[in-house]
N, C-alpha and C positions, 0 to 999 in steps of 0.2 A: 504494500500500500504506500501512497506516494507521500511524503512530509508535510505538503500543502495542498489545501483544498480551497477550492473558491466556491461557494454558496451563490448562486446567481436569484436574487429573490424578487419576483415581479409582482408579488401582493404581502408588502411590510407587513404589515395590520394581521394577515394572514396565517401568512406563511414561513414567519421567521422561527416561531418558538419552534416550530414543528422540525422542522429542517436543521434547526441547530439542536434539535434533542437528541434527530436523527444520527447528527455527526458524530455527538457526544459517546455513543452508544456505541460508536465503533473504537471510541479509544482504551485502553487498560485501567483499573480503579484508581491507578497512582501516573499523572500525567500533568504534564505544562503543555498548555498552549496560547500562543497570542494570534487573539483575533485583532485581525485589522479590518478597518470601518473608514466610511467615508464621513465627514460631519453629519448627515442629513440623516443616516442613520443610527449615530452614536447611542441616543438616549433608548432608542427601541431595543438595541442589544442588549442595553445592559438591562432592562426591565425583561424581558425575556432569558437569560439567563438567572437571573435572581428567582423568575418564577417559577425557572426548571429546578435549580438549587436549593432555595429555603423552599419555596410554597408546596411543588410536587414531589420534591425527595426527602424534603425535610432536615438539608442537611443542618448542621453548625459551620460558618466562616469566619475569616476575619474579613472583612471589606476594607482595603485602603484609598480614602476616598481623595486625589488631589485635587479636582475638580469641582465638588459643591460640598457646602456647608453639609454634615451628618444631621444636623434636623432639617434641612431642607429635601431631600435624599430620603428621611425617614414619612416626610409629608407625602413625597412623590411617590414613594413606595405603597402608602397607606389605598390612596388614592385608586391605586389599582387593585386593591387587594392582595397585596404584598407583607406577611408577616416579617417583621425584623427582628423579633424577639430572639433569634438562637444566629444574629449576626453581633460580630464583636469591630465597633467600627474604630479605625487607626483615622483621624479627621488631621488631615492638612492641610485645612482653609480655614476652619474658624480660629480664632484670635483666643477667645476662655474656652477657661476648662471645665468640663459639665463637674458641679460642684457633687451631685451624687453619684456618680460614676453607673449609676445603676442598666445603660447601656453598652457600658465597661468602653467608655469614648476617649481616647488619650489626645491630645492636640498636638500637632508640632508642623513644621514648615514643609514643605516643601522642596525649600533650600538646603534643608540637611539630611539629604536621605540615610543616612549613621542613626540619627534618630528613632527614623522609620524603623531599621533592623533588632535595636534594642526592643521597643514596645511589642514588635510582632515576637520573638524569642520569648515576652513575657503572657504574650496573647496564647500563645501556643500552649506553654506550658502549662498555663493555669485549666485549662480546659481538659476534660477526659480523651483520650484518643489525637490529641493534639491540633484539633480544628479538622474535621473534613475538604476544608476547600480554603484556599488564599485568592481572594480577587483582587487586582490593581487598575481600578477605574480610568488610569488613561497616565501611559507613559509619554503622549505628545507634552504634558504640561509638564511634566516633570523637565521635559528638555526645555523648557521655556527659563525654567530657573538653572538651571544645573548646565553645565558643559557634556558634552557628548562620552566622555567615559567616565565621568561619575555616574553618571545614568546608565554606562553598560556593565559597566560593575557594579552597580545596586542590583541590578536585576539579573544579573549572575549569583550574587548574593542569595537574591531573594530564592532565585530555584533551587540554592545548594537547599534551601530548608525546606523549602516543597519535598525534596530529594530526600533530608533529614528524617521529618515527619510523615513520610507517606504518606502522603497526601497529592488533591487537585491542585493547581496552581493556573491560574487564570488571568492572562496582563490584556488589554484591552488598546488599541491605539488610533489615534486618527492617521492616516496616512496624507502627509503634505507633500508639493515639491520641495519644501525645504527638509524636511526629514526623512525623506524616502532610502535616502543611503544607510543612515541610521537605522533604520528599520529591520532593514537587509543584512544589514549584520547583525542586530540581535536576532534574527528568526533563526541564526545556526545556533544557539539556545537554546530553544524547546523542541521538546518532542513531534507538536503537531502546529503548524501557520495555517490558520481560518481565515479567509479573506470572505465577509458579508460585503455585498455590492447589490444594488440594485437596478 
């Protein structure tokens, strides 16, 4: 089976969750893969995936979210009928820190992916089975803040512990002219390159 699959989806609304569950299905319990998305369809992958994940499977994750606020994310989630209760989110946009941790939300930048790795090592741990699934909501932002191989060694990083933990590991990207070479080198990373297009 070939390392990359392209998804060609001509009814979003449709035909994504299906198609990408179908993919899912074919990969091992223990895998990386980054899907690459164009912007138009960013926000639908990730709500379809979340509802393959928590809602249909039930799993536990940690979500690293770099891209929107974790109550805003937990609004949008809600909205569709998306349980977050058994996600543990690592938030890298909001500014405070949720005072009761009671969604177990740790906050930190974006610009320190070092950060990211300690909280996730803590995320892991404390959970039975060491989290089912790692999702990373969008490695194009992280290149926004970060130079280009702090960003490929984070995410080298990050699949050592996907690796670690036996676990999913799931990185998400928009594919730009300016980041498209970027890309293409980390796809020899994971296991499996999903390219959603429509």
């Amino acid at each position: 089976m070939s390392k990359e699959s392209t998804l060609n989806i001509i009814d979003l609304e449709y035909g994504m969750k299906q198609r990408i569950n179908d993919e899912l299905k074919t990969l091992p319990e223990e895998y990386t893969a980054l899907i690459i998305v164009n912007s138009k369809n960013y926000e639908k992958v990730i709500y379809a995936f979340m509802e393959i994940l928590v809602s249909d499977l039930k799993l536990f994750g940690t979500y690293i979210t770099t891209n929107w606020p974790f109550r805003k994310i937990m609004q949008k989630f809600l909205k569709r009928g998306i349980e977050a209760d058994n996600l543990f989110f690592i938030d890298c946009v909001t500014k405070e820190v949720d005072k009761d941790g009671g969604t177990g939300v740790k906050v930190f930048s974006s610009e320190n992916v070092n950060e990211i790795n300690v909280v996730l090592d803590k995320a892991i741990k404390s959970k039975k089975k060491g989290g089912e699934f790692i999702f990373l909501d969008s490695v194009s932002t992280l290149l926004v803040y970060n130079d280009e191989k702090t960003v490929q060694k984070f995410v080298h990083s990050l699949l050592g512990r996907v690796y670690k933990w036996k676990t999913k590991g799931i990185v998400i990207t928009v594919e730009t002219k300016s980041n498209k070479e970027v890309i293409e080198n980390l796809s020899l990373f994971f296991d499996r390159i999903i390219r959603i297009m429509e």
